[in-house]
Residue, then its C-alpha position, 0 to 999 in steps of 0.5 A: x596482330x590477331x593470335x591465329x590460333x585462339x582468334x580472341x588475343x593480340x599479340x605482344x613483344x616478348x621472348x621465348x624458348x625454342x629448342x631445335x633437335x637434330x639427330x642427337x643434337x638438342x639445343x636451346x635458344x634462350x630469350x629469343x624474340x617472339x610475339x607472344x599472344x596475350x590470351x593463349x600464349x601461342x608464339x609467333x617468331x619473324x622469319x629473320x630470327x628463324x633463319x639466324x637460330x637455324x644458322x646457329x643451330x647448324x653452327x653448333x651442330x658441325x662442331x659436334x656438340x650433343x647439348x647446348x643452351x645458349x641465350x640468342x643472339x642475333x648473327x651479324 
């Protein structure tokens, strides 16, 4: 797909790095899969992998953990 942002790249299959903070909370999803624009390196998540790293995020949260960095993974 066309970059929304710089109009000029396409974007490619690959992975980023999504921190979420909430309250006191900051956690870190490593590799998580995102298509990535090859001209500006704006990144695009799907709504299902959005939807599973607030999940997760909120997962974490209740068990009361301040910081945590993970690599993601999908929730079954």
């Amino acid at each position: 797909m066309k970059c929304m942002i710089c109009k000029h790249g396409e974007t490619q299959e690959g992975t980023t790095t999504i921190t979420l903070e909430r309250g006191t909370s900051t956690i870190v999803f490593k590799d998580v899969p995102a298509l990535v624009c090859d001209n500006c390196g704006e990144k695009y998540v799907e709504d299902k992998i959005t939807k599973s790293l607030l999940k997760n995020a909120n997962d974490i949260i209740k068990s009361g953990v301040e910081v945590d960095i993970r690599k993601f993974q999908i929730a079954a």
